[in-house]
C-alpha positions in Angstrom: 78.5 112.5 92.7 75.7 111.4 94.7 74.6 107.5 95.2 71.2 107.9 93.6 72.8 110.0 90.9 75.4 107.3 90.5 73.3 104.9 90.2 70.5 106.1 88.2 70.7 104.3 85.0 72.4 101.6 86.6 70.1 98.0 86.3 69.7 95.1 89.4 70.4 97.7 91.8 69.4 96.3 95.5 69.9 97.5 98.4 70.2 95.1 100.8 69.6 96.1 104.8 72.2 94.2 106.6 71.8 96.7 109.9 68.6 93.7 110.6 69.5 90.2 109.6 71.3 88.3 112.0 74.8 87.0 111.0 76.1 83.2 111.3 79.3 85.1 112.5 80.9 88.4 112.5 83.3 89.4 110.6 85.6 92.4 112.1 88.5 94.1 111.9 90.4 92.8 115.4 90.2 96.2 117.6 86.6 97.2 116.5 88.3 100.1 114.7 89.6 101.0 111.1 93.1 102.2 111.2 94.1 104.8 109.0 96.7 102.2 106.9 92.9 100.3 106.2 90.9 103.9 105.5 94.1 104.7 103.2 94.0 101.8 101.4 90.4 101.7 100.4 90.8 105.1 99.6 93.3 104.4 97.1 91.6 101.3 95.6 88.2 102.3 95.8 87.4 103.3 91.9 89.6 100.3 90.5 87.0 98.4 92.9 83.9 99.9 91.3 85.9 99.4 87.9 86.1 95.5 88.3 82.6 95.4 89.6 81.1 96.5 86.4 83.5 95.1 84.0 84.1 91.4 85.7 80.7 89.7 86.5 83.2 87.2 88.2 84.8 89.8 90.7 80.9 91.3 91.1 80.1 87.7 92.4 82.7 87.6 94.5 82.4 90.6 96.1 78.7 90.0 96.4 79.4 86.6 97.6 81.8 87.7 100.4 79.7 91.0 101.3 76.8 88.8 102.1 78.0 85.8 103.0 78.0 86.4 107.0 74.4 86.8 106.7 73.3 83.6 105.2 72.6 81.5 108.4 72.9 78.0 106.5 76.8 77.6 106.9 76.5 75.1 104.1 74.7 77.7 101.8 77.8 80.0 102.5 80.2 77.7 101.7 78.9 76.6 98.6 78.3 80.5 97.9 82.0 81.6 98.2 83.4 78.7 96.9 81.4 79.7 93.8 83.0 83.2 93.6 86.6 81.2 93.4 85.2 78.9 91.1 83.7 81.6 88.9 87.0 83.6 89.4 89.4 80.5 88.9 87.8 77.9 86.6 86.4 78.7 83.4 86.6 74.5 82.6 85.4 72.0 84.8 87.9 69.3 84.0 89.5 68.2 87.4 87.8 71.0 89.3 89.3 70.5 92.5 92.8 70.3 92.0 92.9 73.4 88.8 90.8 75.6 91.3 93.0 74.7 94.5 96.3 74.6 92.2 95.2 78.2 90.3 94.2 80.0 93.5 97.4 78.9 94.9 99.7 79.9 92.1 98.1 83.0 92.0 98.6 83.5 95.8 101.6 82.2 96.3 105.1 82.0 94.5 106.8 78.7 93.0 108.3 76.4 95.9 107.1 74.7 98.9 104.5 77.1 100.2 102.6 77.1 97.1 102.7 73.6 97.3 101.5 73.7 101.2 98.7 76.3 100.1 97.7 74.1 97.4 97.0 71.1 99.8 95.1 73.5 102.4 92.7 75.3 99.5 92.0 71.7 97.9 91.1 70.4 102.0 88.6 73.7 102.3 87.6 72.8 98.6 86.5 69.4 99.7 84.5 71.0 102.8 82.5 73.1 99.8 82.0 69.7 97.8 80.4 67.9 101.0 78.4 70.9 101.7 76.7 71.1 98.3 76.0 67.6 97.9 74.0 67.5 101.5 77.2 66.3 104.2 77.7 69.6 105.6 79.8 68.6 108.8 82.1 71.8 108.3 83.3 73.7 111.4 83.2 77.2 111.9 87.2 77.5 111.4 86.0 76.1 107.3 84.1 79.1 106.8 86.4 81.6 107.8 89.3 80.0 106.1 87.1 80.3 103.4 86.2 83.8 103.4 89.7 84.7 104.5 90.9 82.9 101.4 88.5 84.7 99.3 88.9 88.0 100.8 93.1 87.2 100.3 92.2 87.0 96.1 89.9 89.6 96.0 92.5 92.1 97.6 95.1 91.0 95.3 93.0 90.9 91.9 91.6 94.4 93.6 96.0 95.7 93.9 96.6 94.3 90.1 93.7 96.2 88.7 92.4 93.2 86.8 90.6 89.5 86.9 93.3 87.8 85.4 92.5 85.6 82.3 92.4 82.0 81.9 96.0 81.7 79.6 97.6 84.2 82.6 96.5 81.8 84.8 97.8 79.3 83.3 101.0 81.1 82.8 101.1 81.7 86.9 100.6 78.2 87.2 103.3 76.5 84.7 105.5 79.4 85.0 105.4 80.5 81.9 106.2 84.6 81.5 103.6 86.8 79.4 
């Protein structure tokens, strides 16, 4: 099916042409080149992609955030912008915001022991670089924001491999341990 076909009926369409903005950093696969393990994979995951988009307004942030995110050229503005995608993804509360986003994103990263714990610590550190950013201290280095949208591009894969945004009780679950 064709793209304008597709997308016919389809509301807030934009297009958005990238090939002329400038980017506040590249972001590349190492080599310059897509290997066919990459090609294969997006292949394979492509309409479970397309799926999440339209049913998770979340994951359609997120995947918005991160898509545009090298072009904003206010690092501060980009940070605050893909922390929002976790946030959106990873706290439907606000009580202790920090530590339940840092703590969720974790769990659901990593299993039970001491690197969940270590991950835990690292996300809450980038966490605190998205809090000084949107409240006017951006003093963030380069190495913040691509933690950041390495971390984000990490979740996105996995949520985009499990088919679904998880909820908030199976995020809880992940995070006490609990079994479904």
């Amino acid at each position: 099916m064709s793209f304008s076909k597709e997308n016919a009926g389809a509301k807030n369409q934009t297009l958005h042409p990238f090939e002329v903005q400038g980017r506040s950093f590249p972001i590349a696969v190492c080599d310059n080149t897509a290997g066919s393990e990459a090609l294969e994979w997006v292949c394979n995951h492509w309409e479970t992609t397309k799926k999440l988009v339209d049913s998770s307004s979340e994951f359609a942030l997120a995947s918005v955030s991160i898509d545009q995110g090298q072009f904003i050229q206010n690092t501060a503005l980009t940070l605050v912008s893909l922390w929002g995608a976790l946030e959106a993804l990873f706290s439907p509360s606000s009580a202790e915001l920090r530590f339940r986003v840092s703590a969720l994103i974790a769990s659901f990263l990593e299993p039970p022991g001491t690197d969940r714990k270590e991950r835990q610590k690292k996300i809450a550190k980038l966490y605190d670089e998205r809090s000084k950013a949107a409240h006017g201290r951006p003093k963030h280095s380069q190495q913040h924001l691509l933690d950041t949208f390495n971390l984000l591009r990490e979740v996105l894969f996995k949520i985009i491999e499990q088919g679904s945004v998880l909820t908030s009780d199976q995020l809880d679950s992940i995070l006490f341990g609990a079994g479904e």
